[in-house]
N, C-alpha and C positions, 0 to 999 in steps of 0.2 A: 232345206232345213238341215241344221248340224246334226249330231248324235245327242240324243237326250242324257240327260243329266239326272241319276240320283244324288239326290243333296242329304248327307248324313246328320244326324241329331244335332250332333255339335257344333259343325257350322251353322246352320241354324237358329239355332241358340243361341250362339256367337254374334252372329248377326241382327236379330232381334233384341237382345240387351242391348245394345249400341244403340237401338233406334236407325239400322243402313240394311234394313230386309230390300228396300228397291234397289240401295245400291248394288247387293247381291245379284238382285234379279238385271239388274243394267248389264252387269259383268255378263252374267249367265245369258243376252237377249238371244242370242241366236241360239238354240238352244233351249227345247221344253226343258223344263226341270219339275221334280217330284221328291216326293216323302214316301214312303212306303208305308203300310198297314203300320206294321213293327215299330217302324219311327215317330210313328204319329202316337204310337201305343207308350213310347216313352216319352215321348214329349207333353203324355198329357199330365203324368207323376207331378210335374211341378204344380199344375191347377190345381192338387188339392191342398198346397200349401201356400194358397196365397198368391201366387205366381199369376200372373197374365203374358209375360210374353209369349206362351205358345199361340195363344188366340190370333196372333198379329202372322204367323207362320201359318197356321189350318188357314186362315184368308187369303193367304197366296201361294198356298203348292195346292198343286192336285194330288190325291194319295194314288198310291197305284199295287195293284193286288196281283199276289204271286199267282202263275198258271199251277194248275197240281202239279205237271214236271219242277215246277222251279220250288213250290212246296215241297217235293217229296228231297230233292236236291237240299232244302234248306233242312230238314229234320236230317239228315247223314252229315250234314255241317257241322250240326248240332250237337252231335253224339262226338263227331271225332275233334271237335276246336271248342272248349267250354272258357277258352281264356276269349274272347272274343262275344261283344252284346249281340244280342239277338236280329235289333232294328241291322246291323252292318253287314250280320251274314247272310240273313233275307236281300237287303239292297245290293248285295256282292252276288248273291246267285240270279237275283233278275238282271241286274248289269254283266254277266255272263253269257246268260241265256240268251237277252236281247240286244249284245252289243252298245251297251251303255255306259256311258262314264260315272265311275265314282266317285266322291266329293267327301271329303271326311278332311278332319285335325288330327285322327286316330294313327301315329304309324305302324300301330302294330296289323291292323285292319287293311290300311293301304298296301304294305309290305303283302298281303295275304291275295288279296285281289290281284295286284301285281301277278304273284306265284302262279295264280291260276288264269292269267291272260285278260285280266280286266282294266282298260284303261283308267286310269287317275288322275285324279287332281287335288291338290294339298289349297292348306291357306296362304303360303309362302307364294305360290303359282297367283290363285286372285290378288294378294297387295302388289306383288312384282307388275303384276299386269295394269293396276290403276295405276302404278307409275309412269310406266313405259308406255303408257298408251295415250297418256296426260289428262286420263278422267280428273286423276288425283296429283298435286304437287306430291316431293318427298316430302315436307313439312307434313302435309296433309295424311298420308300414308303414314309417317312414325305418330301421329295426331289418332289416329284409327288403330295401329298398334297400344299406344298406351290406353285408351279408353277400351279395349279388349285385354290388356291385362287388368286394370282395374277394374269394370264390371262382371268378368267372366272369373276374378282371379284365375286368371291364367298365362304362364308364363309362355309368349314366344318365343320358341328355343331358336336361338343364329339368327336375329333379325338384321344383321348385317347384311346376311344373304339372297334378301329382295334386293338390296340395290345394287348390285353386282355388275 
């Protein structure tokens, strides 16, 4: 079995507005993946507005809870990086701790983990990879690009650069 995966709020989220959490989870098969307390803790903010997609998320991660080291690690986080959410620096101190991959859209967060020796992985890494692996045509892939700018509004910066 690969290295585990924590998956950050925003892929997540990303991927449940889409209605492609399994494709997620296809991408990620080899490979447990998880939410953290923290991430689950803000993923749930949307439920009280209405929101359902988190429920489609809690139904396929498992959360996974900080050891006290990796608590006491994430409150010194916390004190010295306030530009940075909570769920990413908890997920970044157990992917430290435990040798786990991080999963985020965030570069300011990835860029951080990075810094501190935590492997990554962006969104740019999952669509390149449903290419190149031919889960997904390109059609299909810029197809899951625009329907993640439109339901996420959110802009793919360089989407040029999955197909490379």
């Amino acid at each position: 079995m690969d290295k585990a995966v924590v998956v950050d709020a925003n892929i997540a989220s990303v991927f449940a507005k889409i209605e492609c959490l399994d494709l997620l989870l296809e991408i990620l098969s080899n490979h447990p993946a998880f939410i953290t307390l923290r991430i689950f803790e803000e993923l749930s903010v949307p439920l009280d507005y209405g929101y359902t997609f988190p429920l489609d998320i809690f139904r396929r991660f498992d959360v996974i809870y900080p050891t006290a080291r990796e608590n006491d690690a994430y409150q010194e986080m916390l004190v010295d990086n306030r530009s940075l959410g909570r769920g990413e620096l908890e997920a970044i101190c157990i992917c430290k701790n435990r040798g786990y991959v991080f999963l985020s859209m965030d570069n300011a967060s990835l860029m951080f983990a990075q810094s501190l020796g935590v492997e990554t992985l962006k969104l740019h890494t999952l669509l390149r990879f449903l290419w190149k692996s031919g889960m997904k045509s390109k059609d299909e892939v810029k197809a899951i690009i625009r329907e993640i700018e439109d339901k996420d509004k959110t802009l793919i910066k360089d989407p040029y650069l999955i197909f490379k």
